[in-house]
N, C-alpha and C positions, 0 to 999 in steps of 0.2 A: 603656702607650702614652701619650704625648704628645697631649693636644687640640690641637688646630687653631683660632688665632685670629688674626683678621685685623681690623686697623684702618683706618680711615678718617673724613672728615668732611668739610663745606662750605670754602669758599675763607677766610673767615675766623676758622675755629676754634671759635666758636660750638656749632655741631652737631656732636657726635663718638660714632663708634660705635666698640663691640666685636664679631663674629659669633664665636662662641661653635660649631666645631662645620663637616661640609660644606659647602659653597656648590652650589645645583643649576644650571641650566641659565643660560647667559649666550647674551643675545640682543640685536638690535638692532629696532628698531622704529619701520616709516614712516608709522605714521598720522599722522592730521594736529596729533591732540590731541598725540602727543610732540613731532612738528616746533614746535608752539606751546611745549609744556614749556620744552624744552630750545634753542628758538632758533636752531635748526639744522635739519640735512637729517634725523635720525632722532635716536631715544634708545635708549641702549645700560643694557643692566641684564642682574644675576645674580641668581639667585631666591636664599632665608638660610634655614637652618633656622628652622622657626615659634619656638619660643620658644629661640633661640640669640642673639639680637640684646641687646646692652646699650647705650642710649646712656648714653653718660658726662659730657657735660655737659648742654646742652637737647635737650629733643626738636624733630623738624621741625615745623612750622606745614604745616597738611593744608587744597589746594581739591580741591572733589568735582569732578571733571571729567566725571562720567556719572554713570548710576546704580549703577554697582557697584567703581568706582574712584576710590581719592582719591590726591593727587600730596602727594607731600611735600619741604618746599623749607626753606631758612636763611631765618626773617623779617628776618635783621639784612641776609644781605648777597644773598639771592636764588640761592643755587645748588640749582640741582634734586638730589633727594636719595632722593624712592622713588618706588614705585609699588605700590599698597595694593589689593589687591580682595578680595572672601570668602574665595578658595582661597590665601592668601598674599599674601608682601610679596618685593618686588623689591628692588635698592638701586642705582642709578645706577653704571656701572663706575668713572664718573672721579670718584666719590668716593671710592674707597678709593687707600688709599695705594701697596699694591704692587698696580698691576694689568697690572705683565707676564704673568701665565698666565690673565687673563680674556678672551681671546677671543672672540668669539660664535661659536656654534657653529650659529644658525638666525638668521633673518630673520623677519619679522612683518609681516601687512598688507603684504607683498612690492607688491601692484598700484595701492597708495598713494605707491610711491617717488617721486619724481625721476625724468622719465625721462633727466637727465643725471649723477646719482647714479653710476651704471656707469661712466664716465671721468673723476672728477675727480682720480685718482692718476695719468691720464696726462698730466697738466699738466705745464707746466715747470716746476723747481724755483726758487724765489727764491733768487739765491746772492749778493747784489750784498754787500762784505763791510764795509763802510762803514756800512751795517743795521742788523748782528748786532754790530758792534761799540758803536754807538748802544744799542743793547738791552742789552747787559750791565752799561750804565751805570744802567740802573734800577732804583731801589729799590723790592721790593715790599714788599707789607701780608700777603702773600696766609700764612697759618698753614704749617707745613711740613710734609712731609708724612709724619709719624712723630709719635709722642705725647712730649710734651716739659713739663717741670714748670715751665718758665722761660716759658713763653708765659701770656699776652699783652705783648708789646715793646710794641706801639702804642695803647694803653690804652682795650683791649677788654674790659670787664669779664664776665666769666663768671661 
């Protein structure tokens, strides 16, 4: 049988993992310490096998945010990256690389949301195409999002 491994890392390449193994439950969460985390309306994370995790190049820089939780983030370029408490480690979803089948499957601190949370997918769509064409004129910095032997381009040293 085939192990199961999936990769990911922070926006600059910097922080890169392996999970080694199943992924448990993916979730979102509105308290206020992830709205702080993560900068947004909530923080989405999948629990890792305890000891399935490799990082491959730094590890995250850890703030204690409570007493039995520490966040884990890129010192270089600031992307949130886990969630650490006694019974386990979480890992951010939009830090891994394929996270088309990560989901959430629950909600957290539900009565912490937004209470405009619930319609912001009924908004209009931005479609003005003068934008998007604007946008694709941008060079990014940002690492790719697959493991690659040729990175650092922008002389990031690792």
């Amino acid at each position: 049988m085939t192990e199961t491994v999936r990769t990911g890392g922070c926006q600059c390449g910097a922080v890169r993992f392996r999970i080694h193994g199943a992924l448990g439950r993916s979730s979102i969460c509105h308290c206020r310490m992830c709205q702080k985390h993560f900068g947004s309306l909530f923080g989405a994370f999948v629990g890792v096998p305890a000891d399935g995790v490799e990082w491959t190049h730094e590890e995250p820089s850890y703030f204690r945010s409570s007493v039995n939780i520490e966040r884990g983030f890129c010192q270089r370029c600031g992307t949130p990256m886990t969630f650490r408490q006694p019974d386990g480690l979480e890992i951010t979803i939009g830090a891994f690389d394929d996270r088309s089948d990560l989901a959430p499957t629950i909600q957290i601190n539900h009565g912490s949301r937004l209470p405009w949370v619930e319609t912001i997918f009924d908004q209009p769509v931005h479609d003005n195409a003068d934008y998007y064409k604007r946008q694709e004129q941008i060079i990014s910095f940002q690492h790719p999002d697959e493991e690659t032997a040729n990175w650092p381009e922008h002389g990031l040293k690792l």
